[in-house]
Residue frames as a rotation matrix with the C-alpha (Angstrom) as fourth column:
UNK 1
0.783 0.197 -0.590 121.90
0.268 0.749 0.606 -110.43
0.561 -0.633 0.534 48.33
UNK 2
-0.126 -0.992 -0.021 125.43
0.676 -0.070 -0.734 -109.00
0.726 -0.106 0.679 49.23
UNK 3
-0.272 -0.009 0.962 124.11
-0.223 -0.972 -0.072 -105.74
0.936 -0.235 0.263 50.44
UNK 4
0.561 0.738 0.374 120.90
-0.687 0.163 0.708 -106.84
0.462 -0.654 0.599 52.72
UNK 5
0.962 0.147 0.230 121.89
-0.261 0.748 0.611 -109.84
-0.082 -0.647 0.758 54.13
UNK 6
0.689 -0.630 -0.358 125.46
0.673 0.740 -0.007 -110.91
0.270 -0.236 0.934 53.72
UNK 7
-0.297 -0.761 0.577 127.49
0.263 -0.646 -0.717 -107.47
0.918 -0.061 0.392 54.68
UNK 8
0.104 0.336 0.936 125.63
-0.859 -0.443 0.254 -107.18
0.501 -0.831 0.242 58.06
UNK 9
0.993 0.085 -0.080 125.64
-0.048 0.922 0.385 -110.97
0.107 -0.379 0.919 58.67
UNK 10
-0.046 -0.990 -0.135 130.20
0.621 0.078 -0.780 -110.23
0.783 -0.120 0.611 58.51
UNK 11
-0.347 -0.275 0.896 129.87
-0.466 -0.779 -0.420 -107.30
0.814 -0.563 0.142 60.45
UNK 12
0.517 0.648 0.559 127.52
-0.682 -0.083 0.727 -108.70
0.518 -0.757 0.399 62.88
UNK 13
0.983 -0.163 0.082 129.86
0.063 0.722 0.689 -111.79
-0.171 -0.672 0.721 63.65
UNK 14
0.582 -0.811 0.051 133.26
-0.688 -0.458 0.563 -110.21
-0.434 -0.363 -0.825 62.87
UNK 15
0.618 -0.174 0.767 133.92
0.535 0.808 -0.248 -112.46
-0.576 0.563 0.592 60.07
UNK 16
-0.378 -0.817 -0.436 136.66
-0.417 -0.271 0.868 -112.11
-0.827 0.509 -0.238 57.42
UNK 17
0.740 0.459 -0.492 136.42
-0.640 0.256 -0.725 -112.54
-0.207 0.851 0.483 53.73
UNK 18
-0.260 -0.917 0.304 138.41
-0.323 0.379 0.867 -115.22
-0.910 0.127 -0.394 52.45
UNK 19
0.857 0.505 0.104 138.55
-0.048 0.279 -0.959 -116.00
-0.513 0.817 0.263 48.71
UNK 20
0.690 -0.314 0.652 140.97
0.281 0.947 0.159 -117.10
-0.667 0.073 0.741 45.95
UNK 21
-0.090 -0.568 -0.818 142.38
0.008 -0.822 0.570 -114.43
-0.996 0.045 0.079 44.34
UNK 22
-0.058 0.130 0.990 140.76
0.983 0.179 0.034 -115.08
-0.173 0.975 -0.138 40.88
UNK 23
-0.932 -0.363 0.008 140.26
0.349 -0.887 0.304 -112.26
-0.103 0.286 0.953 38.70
UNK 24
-0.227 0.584 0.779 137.15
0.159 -0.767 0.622 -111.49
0.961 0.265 0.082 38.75
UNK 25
0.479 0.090 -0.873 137.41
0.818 0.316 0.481 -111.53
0.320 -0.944 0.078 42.99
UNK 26
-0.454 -0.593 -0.665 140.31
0.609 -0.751 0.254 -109.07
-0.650 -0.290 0.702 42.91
UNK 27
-0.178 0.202 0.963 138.33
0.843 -0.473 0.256 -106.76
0.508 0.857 -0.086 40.09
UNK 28
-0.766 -0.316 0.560 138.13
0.264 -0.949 -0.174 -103.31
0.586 0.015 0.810 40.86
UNK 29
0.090 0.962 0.258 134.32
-0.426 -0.198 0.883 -103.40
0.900 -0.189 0.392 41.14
UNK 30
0.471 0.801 -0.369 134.69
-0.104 0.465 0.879 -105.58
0.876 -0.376 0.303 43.52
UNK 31
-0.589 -0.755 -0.290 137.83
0.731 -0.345 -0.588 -104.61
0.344 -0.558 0.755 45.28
UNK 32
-0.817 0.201 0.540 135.98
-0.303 -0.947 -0.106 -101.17
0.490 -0.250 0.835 45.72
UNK 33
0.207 0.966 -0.155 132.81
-0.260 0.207 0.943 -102.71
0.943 -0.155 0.294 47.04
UNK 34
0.457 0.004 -0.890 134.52
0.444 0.866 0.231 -104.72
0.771 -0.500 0.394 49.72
UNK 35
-0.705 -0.647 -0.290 136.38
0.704 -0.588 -0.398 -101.71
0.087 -0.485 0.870 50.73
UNK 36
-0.408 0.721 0.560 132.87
-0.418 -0.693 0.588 -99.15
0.812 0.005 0.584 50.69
UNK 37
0.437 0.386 -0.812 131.47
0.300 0.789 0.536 -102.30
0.848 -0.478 0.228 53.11
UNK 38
0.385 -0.473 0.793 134.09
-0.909 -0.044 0.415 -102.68
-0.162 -0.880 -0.447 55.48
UNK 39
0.988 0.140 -0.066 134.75
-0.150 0.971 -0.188 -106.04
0.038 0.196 0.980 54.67
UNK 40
0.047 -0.997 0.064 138.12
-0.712 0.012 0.702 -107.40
-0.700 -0.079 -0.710 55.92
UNK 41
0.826 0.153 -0.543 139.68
-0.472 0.715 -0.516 -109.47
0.309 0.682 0.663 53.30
UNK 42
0.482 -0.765 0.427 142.46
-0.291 0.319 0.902 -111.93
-0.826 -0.559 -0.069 54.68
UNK 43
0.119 -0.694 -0.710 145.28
-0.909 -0.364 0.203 -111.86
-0.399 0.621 -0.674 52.69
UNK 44
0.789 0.351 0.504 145.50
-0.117 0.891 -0.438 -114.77
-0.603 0.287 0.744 50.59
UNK 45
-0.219 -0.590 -0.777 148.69
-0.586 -0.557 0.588 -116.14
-0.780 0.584 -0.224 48.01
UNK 46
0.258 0.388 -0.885 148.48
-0.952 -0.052 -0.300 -116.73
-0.163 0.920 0.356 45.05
UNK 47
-0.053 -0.231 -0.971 148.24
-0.476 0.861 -0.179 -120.62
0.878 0.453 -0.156 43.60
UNK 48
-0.858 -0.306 0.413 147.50
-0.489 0.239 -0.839 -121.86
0.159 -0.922 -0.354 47.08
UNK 49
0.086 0.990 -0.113 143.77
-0.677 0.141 0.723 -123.59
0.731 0.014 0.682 46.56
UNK 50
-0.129 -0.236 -0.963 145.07
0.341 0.902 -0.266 -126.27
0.931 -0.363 -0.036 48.96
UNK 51
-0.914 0.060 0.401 144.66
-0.372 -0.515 -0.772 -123.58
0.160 -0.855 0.494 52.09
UNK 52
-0.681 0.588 0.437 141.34
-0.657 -0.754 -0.009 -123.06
0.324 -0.293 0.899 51.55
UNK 53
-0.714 0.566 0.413 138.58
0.265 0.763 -0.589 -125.43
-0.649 -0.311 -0.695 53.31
UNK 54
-0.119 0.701 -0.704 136.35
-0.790 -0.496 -0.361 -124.39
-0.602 0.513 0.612 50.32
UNK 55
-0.424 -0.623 -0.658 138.48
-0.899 0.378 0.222 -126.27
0.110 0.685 -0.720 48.26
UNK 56
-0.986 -0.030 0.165 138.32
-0.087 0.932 -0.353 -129.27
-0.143 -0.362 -0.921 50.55
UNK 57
-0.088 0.933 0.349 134.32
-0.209 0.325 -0.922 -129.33
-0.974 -0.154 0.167 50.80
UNK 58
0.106 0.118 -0.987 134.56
-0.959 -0.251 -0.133 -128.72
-0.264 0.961 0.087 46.54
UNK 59
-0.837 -0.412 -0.359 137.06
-0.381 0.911 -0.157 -131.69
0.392 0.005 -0.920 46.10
UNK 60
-0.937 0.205 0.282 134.69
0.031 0.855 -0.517 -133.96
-0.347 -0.476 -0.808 48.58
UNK 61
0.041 0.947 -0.320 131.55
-0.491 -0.260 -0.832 -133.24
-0.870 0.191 0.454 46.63
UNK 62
0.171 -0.194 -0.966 133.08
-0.974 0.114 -0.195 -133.73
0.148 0.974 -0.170 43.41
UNK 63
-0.880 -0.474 -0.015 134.34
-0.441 0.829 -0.343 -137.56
0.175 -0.295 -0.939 44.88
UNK 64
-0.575 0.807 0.135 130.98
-0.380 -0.117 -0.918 -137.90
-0.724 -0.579 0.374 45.83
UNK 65
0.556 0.772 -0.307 128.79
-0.494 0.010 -0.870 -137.43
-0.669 0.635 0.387 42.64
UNK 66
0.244 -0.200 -0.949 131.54
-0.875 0.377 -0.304 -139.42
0.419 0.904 -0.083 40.63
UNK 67
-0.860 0.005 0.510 131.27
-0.203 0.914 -0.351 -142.21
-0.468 -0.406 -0.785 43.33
UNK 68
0.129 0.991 -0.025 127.44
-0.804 0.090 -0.587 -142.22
-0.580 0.096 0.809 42.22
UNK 69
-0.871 0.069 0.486 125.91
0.136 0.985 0.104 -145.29
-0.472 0.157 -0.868 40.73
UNK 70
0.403 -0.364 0.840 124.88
0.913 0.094 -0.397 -144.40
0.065 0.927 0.370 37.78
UNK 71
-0.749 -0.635 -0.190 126.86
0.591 -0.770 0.242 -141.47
-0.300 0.068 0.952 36.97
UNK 72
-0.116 0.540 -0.834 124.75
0.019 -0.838 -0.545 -138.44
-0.993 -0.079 0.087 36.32
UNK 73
-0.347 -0.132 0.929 123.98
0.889 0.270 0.371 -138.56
-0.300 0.954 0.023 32.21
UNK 74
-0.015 0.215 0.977 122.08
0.754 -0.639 0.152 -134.74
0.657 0.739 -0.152 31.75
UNK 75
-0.578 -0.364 0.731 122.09
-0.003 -0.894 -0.448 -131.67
0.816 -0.261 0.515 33.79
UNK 76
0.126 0.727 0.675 119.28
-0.708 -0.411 0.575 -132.27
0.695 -0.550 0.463 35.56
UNK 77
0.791 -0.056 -0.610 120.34
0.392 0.812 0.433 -135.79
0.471 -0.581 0.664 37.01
UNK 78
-0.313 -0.949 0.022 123.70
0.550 -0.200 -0.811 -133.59
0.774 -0.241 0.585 37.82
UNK 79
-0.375 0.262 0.889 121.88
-0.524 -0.851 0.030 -131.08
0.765 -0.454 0.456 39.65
UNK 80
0.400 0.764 -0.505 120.34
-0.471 0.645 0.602 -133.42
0.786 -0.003 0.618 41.63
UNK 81
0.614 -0.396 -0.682 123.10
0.449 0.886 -0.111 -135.13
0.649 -0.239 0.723 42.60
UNK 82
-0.526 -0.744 0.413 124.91
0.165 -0.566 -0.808 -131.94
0.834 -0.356 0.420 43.86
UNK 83
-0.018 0.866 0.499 121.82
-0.558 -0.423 0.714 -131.11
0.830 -0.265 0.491 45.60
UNK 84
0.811 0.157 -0.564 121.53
0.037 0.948 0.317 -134.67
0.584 -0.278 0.762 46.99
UNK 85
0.339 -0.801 -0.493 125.07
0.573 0.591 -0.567 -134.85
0.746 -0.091 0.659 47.77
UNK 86
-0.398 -0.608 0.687 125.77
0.131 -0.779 -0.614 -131.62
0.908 -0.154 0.390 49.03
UNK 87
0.357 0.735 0.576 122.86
-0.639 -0.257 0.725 -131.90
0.681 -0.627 0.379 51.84
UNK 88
0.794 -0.022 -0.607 124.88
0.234 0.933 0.273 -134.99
0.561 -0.359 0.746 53.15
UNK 89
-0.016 -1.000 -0.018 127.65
0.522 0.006 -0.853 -133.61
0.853 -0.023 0.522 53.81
UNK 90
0.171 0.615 -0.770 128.08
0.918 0.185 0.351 -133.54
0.358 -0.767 -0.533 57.10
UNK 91
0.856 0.015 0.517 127.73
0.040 -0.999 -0.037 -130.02
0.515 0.052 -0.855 58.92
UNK 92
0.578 -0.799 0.164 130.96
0.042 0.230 0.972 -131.36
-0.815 -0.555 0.167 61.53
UNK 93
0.225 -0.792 0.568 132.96
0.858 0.437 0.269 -132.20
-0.461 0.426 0.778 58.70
UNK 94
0.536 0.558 0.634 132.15
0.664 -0.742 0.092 -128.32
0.522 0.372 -0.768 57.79
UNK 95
0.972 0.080 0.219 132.77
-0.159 -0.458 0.874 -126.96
0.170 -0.885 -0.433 60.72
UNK 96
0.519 -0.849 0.099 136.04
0.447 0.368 0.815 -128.49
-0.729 -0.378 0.571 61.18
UNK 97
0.210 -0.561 0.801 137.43
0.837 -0.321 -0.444 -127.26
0.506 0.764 0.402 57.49
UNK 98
0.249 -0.229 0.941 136.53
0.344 -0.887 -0.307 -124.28
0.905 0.400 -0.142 58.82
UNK 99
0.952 -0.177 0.252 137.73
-0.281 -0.165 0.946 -124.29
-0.126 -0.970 -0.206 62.73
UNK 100
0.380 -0.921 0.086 141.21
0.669 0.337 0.662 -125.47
-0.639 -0.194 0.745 61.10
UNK 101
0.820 -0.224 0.527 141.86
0.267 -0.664 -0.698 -122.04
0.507 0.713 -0.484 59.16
UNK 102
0.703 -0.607 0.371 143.80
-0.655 -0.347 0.671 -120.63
-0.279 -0.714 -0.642 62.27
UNK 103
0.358 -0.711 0.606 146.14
0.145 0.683 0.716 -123.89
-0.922 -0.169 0.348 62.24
UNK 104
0.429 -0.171 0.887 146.34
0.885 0.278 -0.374 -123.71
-0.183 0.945 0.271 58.18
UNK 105
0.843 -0.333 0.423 147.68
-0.174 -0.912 -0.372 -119.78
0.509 0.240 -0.827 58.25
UNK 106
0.779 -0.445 0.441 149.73
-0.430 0.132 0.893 -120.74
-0.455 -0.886 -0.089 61.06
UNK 107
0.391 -0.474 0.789 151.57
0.713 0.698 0.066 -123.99
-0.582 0.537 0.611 58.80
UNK 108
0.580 -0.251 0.775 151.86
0.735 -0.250 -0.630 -121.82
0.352 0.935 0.039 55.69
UNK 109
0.872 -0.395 0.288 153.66
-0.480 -0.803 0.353 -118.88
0.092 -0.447 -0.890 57.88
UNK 110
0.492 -0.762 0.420 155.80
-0.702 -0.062 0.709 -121.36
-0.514 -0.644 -0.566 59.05
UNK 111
0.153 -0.523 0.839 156.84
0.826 0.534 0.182 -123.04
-0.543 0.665 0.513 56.02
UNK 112
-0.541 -0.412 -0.734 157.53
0.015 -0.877 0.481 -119.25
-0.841 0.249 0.480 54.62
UNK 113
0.140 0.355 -0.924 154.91
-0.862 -0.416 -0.290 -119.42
-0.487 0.837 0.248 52.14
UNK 114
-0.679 -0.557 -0.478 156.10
-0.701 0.685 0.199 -122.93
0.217 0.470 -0.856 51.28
UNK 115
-0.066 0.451 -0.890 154.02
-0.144 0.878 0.456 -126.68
0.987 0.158 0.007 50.82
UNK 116
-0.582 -0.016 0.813 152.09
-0.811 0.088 -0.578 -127.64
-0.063 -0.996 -0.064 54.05
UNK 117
-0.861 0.170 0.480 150.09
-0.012 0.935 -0.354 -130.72
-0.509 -0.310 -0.803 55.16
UNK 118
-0.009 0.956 -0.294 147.00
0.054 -0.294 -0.954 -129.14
-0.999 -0.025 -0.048 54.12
């Protein structure tokens, strides 16, 4: 799926990778892939899950399915609920995580790497 359809879909809109610096993210394999691609990765530091608007959409899912009524009791009622939950979420409330990266590099620059609103 990486090859076909998501390395032409960055190039074509001049997109950046952004991703958390786990270990298997920085692995070789996949260091070397992202660099064979082209794929910019935007520098990222370390311990910092609070940048990313991934995070945020994670976090508000998770709030979500343990607001449910009944809680979820077997995998499949979980699945569901992500499913369920995750389709609600609205595509604005998307959009915005991700139209406030610029401001969120911006903060963390100017706190030197240091605790920001985000």
């Amino acid at each position: 799926i990486l090859r076909p359809i998501v390395v032409p879909f960055i190039h074509d809109h001049h997109l950046m990778l952004q991703h958390d610096n786990a270990r298997p993210h920085v692995a070789r394999i996949c260091t070397q892939f992202l660099e064979a691609e082209n794929i910019p990765v935007l520098a990222w530091p370390a311990y910092s899950p609070d940048m990313s608007p991934t995070e945020h959409v994670w976090d508000a899912l998770d709030r979500r399915i343990r607001q449910r009524v009944p809680v979820p009791a077997n995998i499949q009622q979980l699945r569901t609920a992500v499913e369920e939950t995750w389709t609600n979420i609205p595509q604005a409330t998307i959009n915005n995580l991700i139209n406030s990266m610029r401001r969120r590099c911006v903060a963390l620059r100017e706190a030197n790497g240091g605790h920001t609103r985000y």
